[in-house]
C-alpha positions as CSV (number, residue, x, y, z in Angstrom):
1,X,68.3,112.4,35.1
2,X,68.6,111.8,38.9
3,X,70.3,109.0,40.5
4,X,69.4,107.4,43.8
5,X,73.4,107.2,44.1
6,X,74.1,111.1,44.1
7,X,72.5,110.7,47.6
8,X,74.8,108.6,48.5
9,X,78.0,110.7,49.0
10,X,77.9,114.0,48.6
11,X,80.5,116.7,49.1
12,X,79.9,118.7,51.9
13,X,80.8,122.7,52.8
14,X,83.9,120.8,55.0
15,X,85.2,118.6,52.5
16,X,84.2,115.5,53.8
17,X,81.8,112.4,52.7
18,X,79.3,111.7,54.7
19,X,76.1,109.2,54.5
20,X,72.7,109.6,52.9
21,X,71.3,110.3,56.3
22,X,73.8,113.0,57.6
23,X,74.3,114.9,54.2
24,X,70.2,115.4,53.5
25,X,69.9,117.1,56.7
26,X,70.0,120.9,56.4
27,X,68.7,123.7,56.1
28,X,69.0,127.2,54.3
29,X,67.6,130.6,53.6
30,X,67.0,133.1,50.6
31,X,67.3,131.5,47.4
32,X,67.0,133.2,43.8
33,X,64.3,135.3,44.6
34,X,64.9,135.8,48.2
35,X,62.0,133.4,50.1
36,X,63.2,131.5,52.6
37,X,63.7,127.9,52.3
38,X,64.0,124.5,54.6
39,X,65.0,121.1,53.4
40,X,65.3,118.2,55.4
41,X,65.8,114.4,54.1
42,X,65.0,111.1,55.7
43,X,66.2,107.8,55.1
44,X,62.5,107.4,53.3
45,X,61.5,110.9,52.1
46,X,63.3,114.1,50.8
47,X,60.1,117.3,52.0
48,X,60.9,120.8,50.9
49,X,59.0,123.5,51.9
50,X,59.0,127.2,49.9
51,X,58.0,130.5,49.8
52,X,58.5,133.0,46.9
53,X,61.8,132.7,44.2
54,X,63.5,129.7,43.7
55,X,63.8,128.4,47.2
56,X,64.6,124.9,46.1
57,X,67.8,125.6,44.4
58,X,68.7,127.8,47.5
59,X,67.7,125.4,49.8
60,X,69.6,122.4,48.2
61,X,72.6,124.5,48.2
62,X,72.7,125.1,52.2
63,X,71.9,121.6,52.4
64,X,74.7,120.6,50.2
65,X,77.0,123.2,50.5
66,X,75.8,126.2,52.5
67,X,74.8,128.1,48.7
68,X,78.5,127.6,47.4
69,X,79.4,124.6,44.9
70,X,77.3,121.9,43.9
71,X,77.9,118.4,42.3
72,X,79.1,120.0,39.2
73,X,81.1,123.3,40.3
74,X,77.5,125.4,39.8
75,X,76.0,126.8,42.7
76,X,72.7,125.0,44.5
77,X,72.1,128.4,46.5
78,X,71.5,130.6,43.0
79,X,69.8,127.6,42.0
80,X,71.5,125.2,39.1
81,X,73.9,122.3,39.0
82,X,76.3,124.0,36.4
83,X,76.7,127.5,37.9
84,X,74.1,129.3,35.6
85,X,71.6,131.9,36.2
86,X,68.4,129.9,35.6
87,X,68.1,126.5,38.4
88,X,67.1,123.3,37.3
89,X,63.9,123.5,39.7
90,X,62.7,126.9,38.7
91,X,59.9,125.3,36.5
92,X,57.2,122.4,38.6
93,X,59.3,122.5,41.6
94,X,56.7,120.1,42.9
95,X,56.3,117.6,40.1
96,X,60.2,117.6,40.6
97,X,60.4,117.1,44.1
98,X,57.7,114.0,43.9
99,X,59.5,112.4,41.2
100,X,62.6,112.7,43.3
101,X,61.1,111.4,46.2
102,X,59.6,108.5,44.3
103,X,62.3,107.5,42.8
104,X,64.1,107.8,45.9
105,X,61.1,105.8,48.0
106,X,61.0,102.7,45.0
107,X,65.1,102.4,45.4
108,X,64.6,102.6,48.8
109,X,62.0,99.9,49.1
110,X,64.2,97.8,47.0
111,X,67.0,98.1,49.4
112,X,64.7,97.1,51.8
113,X,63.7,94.3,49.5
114,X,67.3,93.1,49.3
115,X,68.0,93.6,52.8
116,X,65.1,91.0,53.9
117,X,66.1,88.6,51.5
118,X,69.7,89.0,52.7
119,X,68.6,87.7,55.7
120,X,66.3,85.5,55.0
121,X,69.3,83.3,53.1
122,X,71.3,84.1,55.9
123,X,68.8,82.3,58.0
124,X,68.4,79.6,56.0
125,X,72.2,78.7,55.4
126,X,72.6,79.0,59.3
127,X,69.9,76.2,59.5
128,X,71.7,74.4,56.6
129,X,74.5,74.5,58.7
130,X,73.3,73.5,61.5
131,X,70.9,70.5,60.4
132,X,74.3,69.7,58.2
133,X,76.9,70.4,61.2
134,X,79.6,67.9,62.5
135,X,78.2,64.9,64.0
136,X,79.7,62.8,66.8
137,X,82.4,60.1,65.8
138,X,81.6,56.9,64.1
139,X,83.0,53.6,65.7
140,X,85.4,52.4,63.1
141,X,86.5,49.6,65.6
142,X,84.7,46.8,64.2
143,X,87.1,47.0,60.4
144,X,90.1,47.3,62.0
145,X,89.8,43.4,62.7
146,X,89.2,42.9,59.0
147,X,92.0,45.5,58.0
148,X,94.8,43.3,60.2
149,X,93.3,40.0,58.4
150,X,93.3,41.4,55.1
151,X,97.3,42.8,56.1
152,X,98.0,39.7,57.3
153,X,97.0,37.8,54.5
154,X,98.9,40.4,52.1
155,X,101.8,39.9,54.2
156,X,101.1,36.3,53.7
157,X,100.7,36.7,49.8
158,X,103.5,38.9,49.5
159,X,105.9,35.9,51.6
160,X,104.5,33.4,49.2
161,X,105.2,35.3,45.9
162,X,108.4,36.3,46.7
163,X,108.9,32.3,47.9
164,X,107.9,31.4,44.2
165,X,109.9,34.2,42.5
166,X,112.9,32.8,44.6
167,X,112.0,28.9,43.5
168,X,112.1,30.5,40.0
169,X,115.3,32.1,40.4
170,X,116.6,28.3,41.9
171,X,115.0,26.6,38.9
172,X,116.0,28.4,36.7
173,X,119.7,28.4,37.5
174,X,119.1,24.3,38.1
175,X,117.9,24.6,34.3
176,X,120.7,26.7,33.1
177,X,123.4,24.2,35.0
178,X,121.6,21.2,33.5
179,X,121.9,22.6,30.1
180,X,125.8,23.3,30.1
181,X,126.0,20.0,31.6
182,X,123.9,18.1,29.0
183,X,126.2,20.6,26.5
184,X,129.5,19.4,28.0
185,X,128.1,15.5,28.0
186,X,127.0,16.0,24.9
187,X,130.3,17.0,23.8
188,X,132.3,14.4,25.7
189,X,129.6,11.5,23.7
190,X,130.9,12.9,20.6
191,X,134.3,12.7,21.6
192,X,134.2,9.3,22.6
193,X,132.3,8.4,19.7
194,X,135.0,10.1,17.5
195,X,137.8,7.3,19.8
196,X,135.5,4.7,19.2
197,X,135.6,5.3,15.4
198,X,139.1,5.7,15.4
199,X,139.3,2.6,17.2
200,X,137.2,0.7,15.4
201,X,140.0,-0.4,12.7
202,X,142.0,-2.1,15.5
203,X,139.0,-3.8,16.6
204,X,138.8,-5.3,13.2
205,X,142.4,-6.0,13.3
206,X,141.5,-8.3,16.6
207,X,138.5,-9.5,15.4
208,X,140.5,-10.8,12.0
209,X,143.9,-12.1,14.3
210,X,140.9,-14.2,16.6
211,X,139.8,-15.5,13.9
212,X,142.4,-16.8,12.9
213,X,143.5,-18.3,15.9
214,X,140.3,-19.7,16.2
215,X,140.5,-21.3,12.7
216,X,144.6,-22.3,14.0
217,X,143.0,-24.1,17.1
218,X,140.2,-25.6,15.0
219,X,142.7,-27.0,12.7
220,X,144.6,-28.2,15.5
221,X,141.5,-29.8,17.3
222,X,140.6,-31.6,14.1
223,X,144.5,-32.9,13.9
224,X,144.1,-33.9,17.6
225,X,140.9,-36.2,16.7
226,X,142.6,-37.5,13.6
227,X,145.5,-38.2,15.4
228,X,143.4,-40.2,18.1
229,X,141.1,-41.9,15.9
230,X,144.7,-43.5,14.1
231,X,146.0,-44.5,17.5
232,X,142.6,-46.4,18.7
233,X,142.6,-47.8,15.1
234,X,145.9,-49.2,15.8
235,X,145.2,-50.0,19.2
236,X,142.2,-52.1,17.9
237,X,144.7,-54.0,15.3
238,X,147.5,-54.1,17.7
239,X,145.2,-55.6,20.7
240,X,143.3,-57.9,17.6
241,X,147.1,-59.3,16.8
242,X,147.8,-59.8,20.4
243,X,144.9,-62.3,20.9
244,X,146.7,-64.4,18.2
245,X,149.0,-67.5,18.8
246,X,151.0,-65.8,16.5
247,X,154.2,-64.8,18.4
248,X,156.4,-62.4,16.4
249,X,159.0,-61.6,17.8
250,X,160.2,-57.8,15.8
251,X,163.4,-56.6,16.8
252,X,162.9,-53.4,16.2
253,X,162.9,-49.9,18.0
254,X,159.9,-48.7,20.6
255,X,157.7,-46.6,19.4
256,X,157.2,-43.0,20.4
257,X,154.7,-41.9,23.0
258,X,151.8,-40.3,21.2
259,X,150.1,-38.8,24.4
260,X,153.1,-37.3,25.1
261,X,154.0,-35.3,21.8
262,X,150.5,-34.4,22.2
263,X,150.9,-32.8,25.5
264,X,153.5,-30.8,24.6
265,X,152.3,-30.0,21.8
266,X,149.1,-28.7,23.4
267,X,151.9,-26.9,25.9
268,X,153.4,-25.0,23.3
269,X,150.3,-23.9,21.9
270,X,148.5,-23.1,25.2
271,X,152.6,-20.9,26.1
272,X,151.8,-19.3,22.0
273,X,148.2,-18.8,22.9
274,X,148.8,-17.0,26.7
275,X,151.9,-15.1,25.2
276,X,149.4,-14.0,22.3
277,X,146.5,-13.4,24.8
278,X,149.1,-11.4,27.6
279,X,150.4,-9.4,24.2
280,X,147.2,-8.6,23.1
281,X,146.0,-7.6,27.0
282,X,148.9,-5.7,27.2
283,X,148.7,-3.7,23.8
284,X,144.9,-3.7,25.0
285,X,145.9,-1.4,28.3
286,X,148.5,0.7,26.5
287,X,145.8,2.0,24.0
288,X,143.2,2.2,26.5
289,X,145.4,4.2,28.4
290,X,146.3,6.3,25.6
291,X,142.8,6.6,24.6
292,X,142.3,7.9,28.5
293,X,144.8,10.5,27.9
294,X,143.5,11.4,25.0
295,X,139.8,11.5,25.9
296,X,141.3,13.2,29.5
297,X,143.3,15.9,27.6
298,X,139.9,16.2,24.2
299,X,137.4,16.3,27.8
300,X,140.1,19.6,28.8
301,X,139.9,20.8,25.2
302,X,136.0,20.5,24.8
303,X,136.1,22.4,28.3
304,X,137.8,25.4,27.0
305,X,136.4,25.1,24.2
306,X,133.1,25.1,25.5
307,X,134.1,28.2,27.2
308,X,135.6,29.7,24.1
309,X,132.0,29.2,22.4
310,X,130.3,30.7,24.9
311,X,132.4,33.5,25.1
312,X,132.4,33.5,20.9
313,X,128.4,33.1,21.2
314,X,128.4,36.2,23.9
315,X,130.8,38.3,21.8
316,X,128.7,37.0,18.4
317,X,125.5,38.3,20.4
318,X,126.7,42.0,21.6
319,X,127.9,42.1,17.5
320,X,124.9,41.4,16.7
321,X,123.2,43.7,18.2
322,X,125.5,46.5,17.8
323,X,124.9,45.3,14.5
324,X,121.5,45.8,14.4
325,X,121.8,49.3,16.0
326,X,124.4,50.1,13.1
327,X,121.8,49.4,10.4
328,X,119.7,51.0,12.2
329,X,121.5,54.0,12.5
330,X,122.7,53.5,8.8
331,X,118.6,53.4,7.6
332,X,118.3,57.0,10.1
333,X,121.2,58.5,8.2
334,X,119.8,57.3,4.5
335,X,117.1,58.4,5.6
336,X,118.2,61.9,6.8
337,X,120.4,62.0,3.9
338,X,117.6,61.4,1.5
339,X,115.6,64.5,3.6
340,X,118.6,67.1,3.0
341,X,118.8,66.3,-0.5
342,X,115.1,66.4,-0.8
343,X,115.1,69.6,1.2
344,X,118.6,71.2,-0.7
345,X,116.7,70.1,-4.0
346,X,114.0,71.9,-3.4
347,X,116.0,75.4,-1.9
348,X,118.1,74.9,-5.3
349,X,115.1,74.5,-7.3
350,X,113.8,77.9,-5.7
351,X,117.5,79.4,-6.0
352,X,117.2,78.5,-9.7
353,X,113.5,80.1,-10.2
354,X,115.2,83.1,-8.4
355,X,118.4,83.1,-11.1
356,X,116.3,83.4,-14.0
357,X,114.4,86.5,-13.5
358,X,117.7,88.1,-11.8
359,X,119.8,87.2,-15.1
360,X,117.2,88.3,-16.9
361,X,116.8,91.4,-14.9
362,X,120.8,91.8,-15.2
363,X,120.7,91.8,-19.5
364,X,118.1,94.5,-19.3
365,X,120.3,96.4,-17.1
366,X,123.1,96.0,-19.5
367,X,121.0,96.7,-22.5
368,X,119.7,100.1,-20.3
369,X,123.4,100.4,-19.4
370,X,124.8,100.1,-22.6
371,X,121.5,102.3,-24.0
372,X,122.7,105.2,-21.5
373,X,126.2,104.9,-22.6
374,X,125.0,105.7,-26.1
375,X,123.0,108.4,-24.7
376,X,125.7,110.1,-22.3
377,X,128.4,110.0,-25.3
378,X,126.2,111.5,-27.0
379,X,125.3,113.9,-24.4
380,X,128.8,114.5,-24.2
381,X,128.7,115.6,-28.1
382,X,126.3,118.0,-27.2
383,X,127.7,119.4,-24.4
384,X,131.3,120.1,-26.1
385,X,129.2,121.8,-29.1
386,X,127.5,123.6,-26.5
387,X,130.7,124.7,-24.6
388,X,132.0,126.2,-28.2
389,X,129.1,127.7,-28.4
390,X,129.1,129.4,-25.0
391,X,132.5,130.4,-25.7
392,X,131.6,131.8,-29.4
393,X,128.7,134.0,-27.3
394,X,130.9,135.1,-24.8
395,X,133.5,136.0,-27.1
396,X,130.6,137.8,-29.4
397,X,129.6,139.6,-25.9
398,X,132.5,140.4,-24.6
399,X,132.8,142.4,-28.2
400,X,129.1,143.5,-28.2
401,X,130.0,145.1,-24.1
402,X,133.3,147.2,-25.9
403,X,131.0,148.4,-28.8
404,X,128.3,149.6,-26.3
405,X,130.9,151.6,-24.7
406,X,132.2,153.3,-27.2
407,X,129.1,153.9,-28.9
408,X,127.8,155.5,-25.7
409,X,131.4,157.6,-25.0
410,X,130.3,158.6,-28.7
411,X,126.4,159.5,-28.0
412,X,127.7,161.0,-24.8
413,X,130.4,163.2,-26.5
414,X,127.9,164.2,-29.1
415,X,124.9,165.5,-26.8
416,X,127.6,167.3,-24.5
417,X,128.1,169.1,-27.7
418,X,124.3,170.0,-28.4
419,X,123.3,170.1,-24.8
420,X,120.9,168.0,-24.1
421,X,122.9,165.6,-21.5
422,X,120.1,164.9,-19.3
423,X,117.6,163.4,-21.5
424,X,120.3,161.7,-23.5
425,X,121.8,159.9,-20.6
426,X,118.4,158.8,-19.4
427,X,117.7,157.3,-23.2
428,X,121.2,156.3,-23.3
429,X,121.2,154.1,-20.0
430,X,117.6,152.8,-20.3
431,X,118.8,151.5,-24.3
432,X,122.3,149.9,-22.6
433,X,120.3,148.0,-19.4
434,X,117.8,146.3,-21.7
435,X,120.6,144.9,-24.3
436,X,122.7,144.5,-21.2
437,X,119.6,142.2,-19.6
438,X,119.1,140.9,-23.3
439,X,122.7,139.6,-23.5
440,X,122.5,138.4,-19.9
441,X,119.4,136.3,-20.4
442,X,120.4,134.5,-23.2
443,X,124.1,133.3,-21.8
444,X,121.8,132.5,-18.6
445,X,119.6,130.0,-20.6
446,X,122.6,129.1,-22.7
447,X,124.9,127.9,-19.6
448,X,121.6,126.3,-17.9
449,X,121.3,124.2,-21.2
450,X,124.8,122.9,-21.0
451,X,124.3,121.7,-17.4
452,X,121.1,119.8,-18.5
């Protein structure tokens, strides 16, 4: 079959490729049968024109080569692509020639074909392109106003959260100092209410020693009113005898002043009651004092204590989350423990399925061992029987070899004496080399037996 693109690039009588155009121009004469022949190619059409042989062949070989090689390493000029005798064209050199040119004009028109329609796209991407090319600059101008506005009020939002996140940060530090403090007042209530029990026996101690001293001064304010009711009463009698005409004269001692053993005795009891009241004030200041101290120096120990719980609740914290990750690391390592086993279980398992067929393997190769023990001391038997034996033949041939000899010395003596020497020699030495090869046989086959 011919191919448009053999036209393409041919190789020319100077070694060179050339194009379709340059390599179809040419002309040559004499071809097979001696005519003369000229060939000339267009771009379109390939014309021949011939007289007499095969002036084709000839004239496609000056054309392509000046009558030397072709496409194949035959010769165009003698008329064949392969170098034979008989050309490719030497039968309907015209029906040929038309075929080649229509092929040649139809691949031709389609070039022609592709080459419009090549340009046609090529026009219309260059209008593409240039209904779709780079337009002038658009006016932004008018959103950069609302781009500042929208980065101020970012800037603004951005100002405000970071004002909130810092009012967080204040409140809740405020939150965190409020919360030791209400822990430390809390402590210091508990303290003092631990004092105030404590000190709630000597309270009732007081309370019972006022009411004492209350009932004491009751006692004494009802002796008091006794006391005066009996002096009016004898007032009243005294002044009722003085309005008397009666004058009885009593010689007898004055009285004592009433008023006045009443004011010292009030004195005494008022000195008892302010010595009482500047003891008890005074016992009064000493424990509060020592209830200062001691609620100064429990306020110092709830502080450090305080401090030692927080430091306790810190350290109680990190433990417990290092405990945490300890159990946690416990449950991975049960957990990877529990895989090894499961995993060493089952390589055991397979270890195991492999150990029975191998010991089972191992008593047959005992049993075969202990079979071809049998079997090689038993071989052995035979061997050392067949050793004896060997020896008993050789010894037998080594006797047979002396008799021969002397038998033959004997024939050999006795034909010397009758004469016939020749023919008994023959007959002699053809009799000794077949018992000879006899005896050598069998001690061949007997030895190879006692190797087997």
């Amino acid at each position: 079959d011919f191919s448009p693109e053999l036209f393409a690039t041919a190789t020319m009588s100077c070694g060179s490729k050339q194009p379709l155009k340059s390599c179809l121009r040419g002309s040559s004469s004499g071809g097979g049968g001696g005519g003369s022949s000229r060939s000339s190619a267009s771009s379109m059409t390939v014309t021949s024109r011939t007289s007499g042989g095969s002036g084709f062949g000839g004239g496609y070989g000056g054309a392509f080569g000046g009558g030397g090689a072709g496409f194949c390493g035959g010769s165009f000029g003698s008329g064949g692509f392969y170098g034979g005798d008989m050309g490719i064209l030497s039968n309907d050199e015209k029906l040929t020639m038309q075929s080649l040119n229509e092929r040649l004009a139809s691949y031709m028109e389609t070039v022609r074909n592709l080459e419009k329609e090549n340009a046609q796209l090529e026009q219309l991407i260059r209008e593409w392109y240039q209904k779709q090319g780079p337009v002038g600059p658009k006016d932004y101008s008018h959103y950069y106003e609302k781009i500042e506005e929208l980065q101020k009020q970012i800037v603004a939002a951005a100002v405000d959260t970071h004002k909130v996140l810092l009012d967080l940060d204040n409140t809740r530090m405020t939150a965190e100092d409020f919360r030791i403090k209400y822990e430390m007042e809390t402590g210091l209530r508990q303290n003092v209410e631990g004092d105030l029990n404590s000190l709630r026996p000597l309270l009732d101690n007081l309370t019972l020693t006022k009411s004492d001293l209350e009932m004491q001064f009751e006692s004494l304010k009802e002796e008091i009113i006794d006391l005066k009711k009996n002096h009016e009463e004898e007032m009243k009698q005294l002044q009722s005898q003085s309005n008397g005409d009666v004058n009885v004269e009593i010689n007898s001692a004055p009285g004592e002043d009433l008023l006045k053993k009443l004011n010292e005795m009030r004195q005494e009891y008022e000195a008892i009651i302010q010595k009482n009241r500047a003891e008890v004030e005074k016992w009064y200041e000493s424990k509060m004092e020592e209830v200062s101290q001691q609620v100064h120096s429990s306020s110092q120990e709830i502080e450090s204590s305080n401090q030692q719980i927080s430091v306790l609740r810190r350290e109680f914290q990190s433990l417990e989350i290092e405990l945490q990750s300890q159990i946690s690391q416990i449950d991975s390592l049960h957990s990877n423990l529990e895989d090894t086993e499961r995993r060493y279980n089952m390589q055991l398992q397979q270890i195991q399925g492999m150990i029975g067929p191998l010991e089972e393997e191992l008593a047959s190769i005992r049993c075969e061992m202990e079979s071809q023990n049998e079997e090689y001391k038993m071989l052995l038997g035979i061997k050392t029987r067949l050793e004896q034996e060997i020896q008993q033949y050789r010894a037998l041939l080594h006797e047979g070899a002396q008799d021969i000899r002397y038998r033959h010395q004997l024939i050999s003596f006795l034909l010397m004496q009758s004469g016939k020497e020749d023919v008994s020699n023959i007959c002699i030495r053809n009799w000794c080399k077949g018992l000879i090869i006899n005896v050598f046989t069998t001690s061949t086959i007997i030895h190879m037996e006692s190797k087997s």
